[in-house]
C-alpha positions as CSV (number, residue, x, y, z in Angstrom):
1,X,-53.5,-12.4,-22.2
2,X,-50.0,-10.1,-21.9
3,X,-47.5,-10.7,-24.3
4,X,-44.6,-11.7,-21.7
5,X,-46.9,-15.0,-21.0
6,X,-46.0,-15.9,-24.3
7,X,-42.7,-17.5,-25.4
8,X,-41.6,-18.5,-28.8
9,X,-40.5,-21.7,-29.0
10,X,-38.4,-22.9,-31.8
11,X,-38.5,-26.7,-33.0
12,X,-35.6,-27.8,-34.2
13,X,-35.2,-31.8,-34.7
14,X,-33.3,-33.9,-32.4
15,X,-29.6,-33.4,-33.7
16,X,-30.5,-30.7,-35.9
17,X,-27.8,-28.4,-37.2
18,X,-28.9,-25.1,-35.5
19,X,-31.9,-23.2,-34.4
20,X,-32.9,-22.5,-37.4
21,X,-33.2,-25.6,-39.0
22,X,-36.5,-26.6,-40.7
23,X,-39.0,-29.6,-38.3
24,X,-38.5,-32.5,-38.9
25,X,-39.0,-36.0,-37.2
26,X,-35.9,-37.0,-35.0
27,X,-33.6,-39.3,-36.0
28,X,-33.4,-42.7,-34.4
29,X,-31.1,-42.8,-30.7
30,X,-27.8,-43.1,-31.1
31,X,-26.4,-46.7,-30.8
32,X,-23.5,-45.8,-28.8
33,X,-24.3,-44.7,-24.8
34,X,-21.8,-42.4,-25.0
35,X,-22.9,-40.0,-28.3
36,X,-24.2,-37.0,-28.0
37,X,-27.4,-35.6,-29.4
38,X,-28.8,-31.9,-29.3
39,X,-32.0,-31.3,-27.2
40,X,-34.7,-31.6,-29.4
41,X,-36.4,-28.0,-28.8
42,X,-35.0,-24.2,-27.8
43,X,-36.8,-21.8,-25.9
44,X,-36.1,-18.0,-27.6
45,X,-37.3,-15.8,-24.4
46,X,-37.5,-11.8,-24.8
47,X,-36.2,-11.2,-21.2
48,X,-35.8,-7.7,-21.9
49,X,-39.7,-7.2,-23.5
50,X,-40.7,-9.9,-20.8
51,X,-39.2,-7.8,-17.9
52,X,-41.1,-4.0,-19.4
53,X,-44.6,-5.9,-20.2
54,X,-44.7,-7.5,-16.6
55,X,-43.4,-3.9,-15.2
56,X,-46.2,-2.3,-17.3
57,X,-48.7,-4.5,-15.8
58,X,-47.7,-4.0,-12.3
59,X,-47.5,-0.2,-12.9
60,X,-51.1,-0.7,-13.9
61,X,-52.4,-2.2,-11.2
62,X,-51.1,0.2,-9.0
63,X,-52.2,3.4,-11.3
64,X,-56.2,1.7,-10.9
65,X,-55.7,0.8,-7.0
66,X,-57.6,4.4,-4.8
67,X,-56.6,3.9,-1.3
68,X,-57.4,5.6,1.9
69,X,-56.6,9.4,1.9
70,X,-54.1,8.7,4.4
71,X,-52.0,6.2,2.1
72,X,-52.9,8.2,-1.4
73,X,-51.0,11.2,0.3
74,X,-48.0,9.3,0.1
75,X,-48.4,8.3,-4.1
76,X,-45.7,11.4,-4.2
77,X,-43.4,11.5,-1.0
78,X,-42.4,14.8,-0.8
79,X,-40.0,14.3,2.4
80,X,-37.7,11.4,4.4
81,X,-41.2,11.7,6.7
82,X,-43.1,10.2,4.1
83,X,-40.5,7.7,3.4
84,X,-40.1,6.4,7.1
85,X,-44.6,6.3,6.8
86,X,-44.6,4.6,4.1
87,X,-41.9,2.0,5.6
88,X,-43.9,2.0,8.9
89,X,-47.3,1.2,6.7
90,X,-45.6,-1.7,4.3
91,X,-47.2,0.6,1.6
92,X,-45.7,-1.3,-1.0
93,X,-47.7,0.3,-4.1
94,X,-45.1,3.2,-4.0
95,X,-42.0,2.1,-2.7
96,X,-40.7,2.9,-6.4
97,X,-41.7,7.0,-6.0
98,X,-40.4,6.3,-2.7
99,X,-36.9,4.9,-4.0
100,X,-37.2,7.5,-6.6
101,X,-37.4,10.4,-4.2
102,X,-34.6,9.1,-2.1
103,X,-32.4,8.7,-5.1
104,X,-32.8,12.5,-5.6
105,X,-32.1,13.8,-2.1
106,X,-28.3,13.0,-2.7
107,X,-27.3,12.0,0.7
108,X,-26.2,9.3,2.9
109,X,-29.5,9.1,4.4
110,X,-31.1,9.1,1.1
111,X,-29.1,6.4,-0.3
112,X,-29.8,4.0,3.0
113,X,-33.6,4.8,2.5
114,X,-33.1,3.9,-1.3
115,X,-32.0,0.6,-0.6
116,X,-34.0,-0.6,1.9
117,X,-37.3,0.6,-0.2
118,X,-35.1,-1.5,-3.4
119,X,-34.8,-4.6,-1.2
120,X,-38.1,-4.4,0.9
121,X,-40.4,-3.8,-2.3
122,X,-38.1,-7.1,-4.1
123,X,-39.4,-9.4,-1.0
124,X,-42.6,-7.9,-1.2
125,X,-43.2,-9.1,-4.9
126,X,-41.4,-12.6,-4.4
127,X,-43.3,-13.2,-0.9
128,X,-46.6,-12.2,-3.1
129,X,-45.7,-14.0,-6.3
130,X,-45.1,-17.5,-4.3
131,X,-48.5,-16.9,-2.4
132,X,-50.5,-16.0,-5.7
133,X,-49.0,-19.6,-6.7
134,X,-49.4,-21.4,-4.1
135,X,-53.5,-20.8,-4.4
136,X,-53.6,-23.8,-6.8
137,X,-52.5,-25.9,-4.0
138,X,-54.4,-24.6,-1.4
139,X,-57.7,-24.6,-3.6
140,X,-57.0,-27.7,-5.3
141,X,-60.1,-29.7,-4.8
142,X,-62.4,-26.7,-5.7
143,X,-60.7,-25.8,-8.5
144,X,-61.0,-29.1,-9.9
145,X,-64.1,-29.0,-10.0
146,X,-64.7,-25.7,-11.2
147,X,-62.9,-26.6,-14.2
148,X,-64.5,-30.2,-14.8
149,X,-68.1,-27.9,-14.1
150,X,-67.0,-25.1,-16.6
151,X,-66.2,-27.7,-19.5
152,X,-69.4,-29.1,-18.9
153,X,-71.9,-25.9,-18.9
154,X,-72.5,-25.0,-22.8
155,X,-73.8,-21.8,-21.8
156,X,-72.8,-19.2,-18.9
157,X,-73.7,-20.2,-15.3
158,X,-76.7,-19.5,-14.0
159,X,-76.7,-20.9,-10.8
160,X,-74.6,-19.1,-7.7
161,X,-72.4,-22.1,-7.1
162,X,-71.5,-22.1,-11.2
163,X,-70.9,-18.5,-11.1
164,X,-68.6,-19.2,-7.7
165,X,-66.8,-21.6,-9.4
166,X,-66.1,-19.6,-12.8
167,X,-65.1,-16.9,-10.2
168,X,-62.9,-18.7,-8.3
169,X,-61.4,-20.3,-11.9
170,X,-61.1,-16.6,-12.9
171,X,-59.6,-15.2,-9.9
172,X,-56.6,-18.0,-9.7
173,X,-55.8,-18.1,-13.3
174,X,-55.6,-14.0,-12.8
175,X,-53.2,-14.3,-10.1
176,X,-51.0,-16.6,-11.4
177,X,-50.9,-14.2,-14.5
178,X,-49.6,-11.4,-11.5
179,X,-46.9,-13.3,-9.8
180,X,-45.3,-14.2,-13.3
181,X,-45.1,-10.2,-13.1
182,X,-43.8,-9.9,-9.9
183,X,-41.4,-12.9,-10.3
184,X,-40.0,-11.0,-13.5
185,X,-39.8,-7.7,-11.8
186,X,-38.6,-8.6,-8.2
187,X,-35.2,-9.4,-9.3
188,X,-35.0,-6.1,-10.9
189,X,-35.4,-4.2,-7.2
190,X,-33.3,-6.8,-5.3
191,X,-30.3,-5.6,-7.8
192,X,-30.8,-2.1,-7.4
193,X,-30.5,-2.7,-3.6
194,X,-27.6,-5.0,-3.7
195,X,-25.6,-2.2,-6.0
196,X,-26.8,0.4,-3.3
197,X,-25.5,-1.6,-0.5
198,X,-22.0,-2.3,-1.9
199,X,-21.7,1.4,-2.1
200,X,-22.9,2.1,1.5
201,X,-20.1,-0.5,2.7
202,X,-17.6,1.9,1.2
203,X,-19.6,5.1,2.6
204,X,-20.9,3.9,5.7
205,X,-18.9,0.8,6.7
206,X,-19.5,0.9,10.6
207,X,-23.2,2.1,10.3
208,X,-25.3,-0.7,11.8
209,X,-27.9,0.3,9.0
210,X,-26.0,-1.0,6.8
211,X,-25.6,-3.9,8.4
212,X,-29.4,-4.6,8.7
213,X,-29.9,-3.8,4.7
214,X,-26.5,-6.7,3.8
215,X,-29.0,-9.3,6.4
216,X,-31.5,-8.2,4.3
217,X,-30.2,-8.4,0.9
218,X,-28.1,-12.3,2.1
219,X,-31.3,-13.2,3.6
220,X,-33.0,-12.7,0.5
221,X,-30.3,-14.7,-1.6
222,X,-29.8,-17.5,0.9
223,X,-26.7,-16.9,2.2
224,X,-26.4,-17.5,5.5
225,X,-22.7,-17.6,5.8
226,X,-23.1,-13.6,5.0
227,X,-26.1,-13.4,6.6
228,X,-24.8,-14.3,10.3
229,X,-21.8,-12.0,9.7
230,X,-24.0,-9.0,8.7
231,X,-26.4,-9.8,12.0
232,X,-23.6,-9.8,13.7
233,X,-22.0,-6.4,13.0
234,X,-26.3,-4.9,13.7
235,X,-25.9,-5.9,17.0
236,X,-26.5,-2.8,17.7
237,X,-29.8,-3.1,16.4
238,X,-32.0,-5.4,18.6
239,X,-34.7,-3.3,19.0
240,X,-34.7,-3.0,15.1
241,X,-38.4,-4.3,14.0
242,X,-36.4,-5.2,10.8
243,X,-34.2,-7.8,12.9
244,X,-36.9,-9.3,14.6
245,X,-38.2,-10.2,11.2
246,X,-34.8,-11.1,10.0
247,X,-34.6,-13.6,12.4
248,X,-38.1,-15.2,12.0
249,X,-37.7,-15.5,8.4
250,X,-34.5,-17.3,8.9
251,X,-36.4,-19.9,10.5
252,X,-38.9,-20.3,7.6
253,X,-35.9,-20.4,5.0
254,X,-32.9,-21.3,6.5
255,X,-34.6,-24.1,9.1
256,X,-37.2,-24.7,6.9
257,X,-39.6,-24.7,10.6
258,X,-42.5,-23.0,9.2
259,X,-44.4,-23.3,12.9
260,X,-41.7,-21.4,14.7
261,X,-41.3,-18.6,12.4
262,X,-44.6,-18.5,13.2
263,X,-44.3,-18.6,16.7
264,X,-41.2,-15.8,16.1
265,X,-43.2,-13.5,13.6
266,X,-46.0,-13.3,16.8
267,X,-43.7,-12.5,18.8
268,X,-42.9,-9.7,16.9
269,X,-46.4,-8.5,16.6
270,X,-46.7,-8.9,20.7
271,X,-44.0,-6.6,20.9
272,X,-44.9,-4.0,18.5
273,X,-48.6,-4.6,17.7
274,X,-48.8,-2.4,14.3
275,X,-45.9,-4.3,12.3
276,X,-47.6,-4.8,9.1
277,X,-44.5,-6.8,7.7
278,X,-44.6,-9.3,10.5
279,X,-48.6,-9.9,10.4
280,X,-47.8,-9.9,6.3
281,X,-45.1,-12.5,6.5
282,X,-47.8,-15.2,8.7
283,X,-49.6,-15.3,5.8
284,X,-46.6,-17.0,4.0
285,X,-46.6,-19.6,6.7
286,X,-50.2,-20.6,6.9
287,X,-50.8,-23.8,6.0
288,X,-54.7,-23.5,4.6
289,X,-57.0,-22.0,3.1
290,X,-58.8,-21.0,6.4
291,X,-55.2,-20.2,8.3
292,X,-54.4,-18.1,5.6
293,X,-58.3,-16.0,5.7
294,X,-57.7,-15.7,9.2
295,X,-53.9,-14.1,9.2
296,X,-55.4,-12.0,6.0
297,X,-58.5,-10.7,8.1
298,X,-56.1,-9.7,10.9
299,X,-53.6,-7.9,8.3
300,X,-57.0,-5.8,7.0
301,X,-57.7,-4.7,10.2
302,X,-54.4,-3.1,10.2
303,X,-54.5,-1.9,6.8
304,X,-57.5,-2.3,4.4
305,X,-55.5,-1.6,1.2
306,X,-52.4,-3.8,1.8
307,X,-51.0,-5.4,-1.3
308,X,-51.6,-9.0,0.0
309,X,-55.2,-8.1,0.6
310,X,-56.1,-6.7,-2.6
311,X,-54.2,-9.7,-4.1
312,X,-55.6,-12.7,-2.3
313,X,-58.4,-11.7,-1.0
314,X,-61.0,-12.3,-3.8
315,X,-59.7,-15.8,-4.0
316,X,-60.2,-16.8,0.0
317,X,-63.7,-14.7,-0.5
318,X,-65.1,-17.2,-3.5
319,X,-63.6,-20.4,-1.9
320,X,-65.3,-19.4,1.7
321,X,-68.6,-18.5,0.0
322,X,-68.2,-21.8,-2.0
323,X,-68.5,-23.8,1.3
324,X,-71.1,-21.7,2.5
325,X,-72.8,-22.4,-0.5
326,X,-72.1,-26.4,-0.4
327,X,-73.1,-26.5,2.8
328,X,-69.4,-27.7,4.0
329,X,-68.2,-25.7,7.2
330,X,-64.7,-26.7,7.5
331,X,-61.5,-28.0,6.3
332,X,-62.9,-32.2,6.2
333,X,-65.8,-31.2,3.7
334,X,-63.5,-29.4,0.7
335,X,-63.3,-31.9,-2.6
């Protein structure tokens, strides 16, 4: 297991003097409702360390993944062209060469293509750390049962539903040990954005691109007072595939209405029927296991190596072939 799962935790009794006092039992409650006590236990985190072993295993990942010859030709961007295709593809793997190569072009242009890469790759890794968590949820009945089978077996399993389940055990526990990563690292990106956006509304205060990156950034952060000011100054901008998304997230996060941003983020496919981001986005909003296969299998057929793919897919896979296996065909048969 990495390192940056780990944290050391110091036990220091109830009301001892400091950190680095020695264990020992607590001392009874104090009589009086008012006293104060000291919490009985501190948590010592290496953010720093925490933040370079989760970037490490990220970087990893992404150094093992081999994509289509199409998508590998843009590991190294070389020119704003391969910046706007790897915008157009959601080809989130290497939107840090791609913020890296903006960085060194040194231009107004360069710096708005910086930023939005920055704040598109920090809502990539957020939207995929919450969906690598929320598989628990989804596959809670299964995974129950995987782990009450797997403290039962003495041996390894022989059987194909014992290997599903120590598969499906396997794949969750691996993706919850991901969106730790990305929930370190997202933060990181969604910084660098907001510093490069402050400086754009000094540079470019009237561009309506840098409008669409401060909805971006307030959207991310939850604050709509900001957000409806910036969405109103990219007026300009409504046929922006970035504001129709704006505005369907809005309804997810701000409205909390999970089936209309639904009902928004398809409308945004009907329009323009290659936006990976929207098609990406319904798989935050499905509501089960099989909504979220089917929004999945539609995002594969528009790109076979998206990041949400590679990440959830072998979880749906195990949990499908688990019913198929049980004999269960829908929803009413899982545990």
């Amino acid at each position: 297991m990495a390192t940056w799962l780990v944290a050391t935790l110091a036990l220091a009794g109830c009301g001892a003097s400091g950190p680095s006092a020695s264990v020992r039992p607590a001392p009874p409650a104090p009589s009086s409702p008012r006293a104060s006590s000291r919490p009985c236990f501190t948590i010592r985190g290496g953010t720093e360390l925490r933040a370079k072993d989760a970037q490490a295993l990220l970087s990893g990942l992404v150094a093992n993944v081999r994509l289509t010859p199409e998508d590998e030709a843009l590991r190294n961007p070389k020119s704003p062209q391969d910046l706007r295709a790897m915008l157009k593809r959601d080809l989130v793997y290497f939107y840090p060469a791609g913020a890296a190569y903006a960085k060194t072009l040194g231009t107004l242009e360069g710096k708005l293509a910086e930023a939005q890469l920055e704040l598109l790759l920090g809502d990539a890794m957020l939207v995929a750390s919450q969906l690598l968590t929320n598989q628990e949820a989804w596959l809670g009945g299964h995974l129950r049962i995987a782990r009450a089978n797997l403290a039962g077996e003495a041996r390894e399993a022989t059987t194909d539903r014992g290997r599903l389940l120590a598969q499906l055990i396997r794949a969750v526990e691996e993706g919850n040990t991901i969106a730790d990563a990305l929930g370190t690292v997202a933060p990181l990106h969604v910084a660098r954005g907001a510093e490069l956006v402050r400086e754009l509304k000094t540079e470019a205060p009237t561009d309506v691109r840098t409008a669409m990156l401060l909805a971006e950034y307030h959207r991310l952060r939850g604050e709509w007072t900001e957000f409806d000011a910036a969405i109103r100054a990219a007026a300009g901008a409504e046929r922006a595939p970035s504001l129709c998304y704006l505005r369907a997230m809005e309804r997810l996060e701000r409205q909390r209405d999970a089936g209309s941003a639904a009902v928004a983020l398809r409308e945004c496919l009907r329009i323009r029927p290659k936006f990976v981001r929207a098609q990406a986005a319904l798989a935050l909003v499905a509501s089960r296991p099989e909504d979220l296969a089917r929004e999945l299998t539609l995002l594969k057929a528009m790109d076979e190596d998206h990041y949400l793919v590679m990440l959830l897919e072998p979880t749906i896979a195990a949990d499908q072939e688990l019913l198929r296996v049980s004999g269960a065909g829908g929803r009413d048969a899982r545990p």
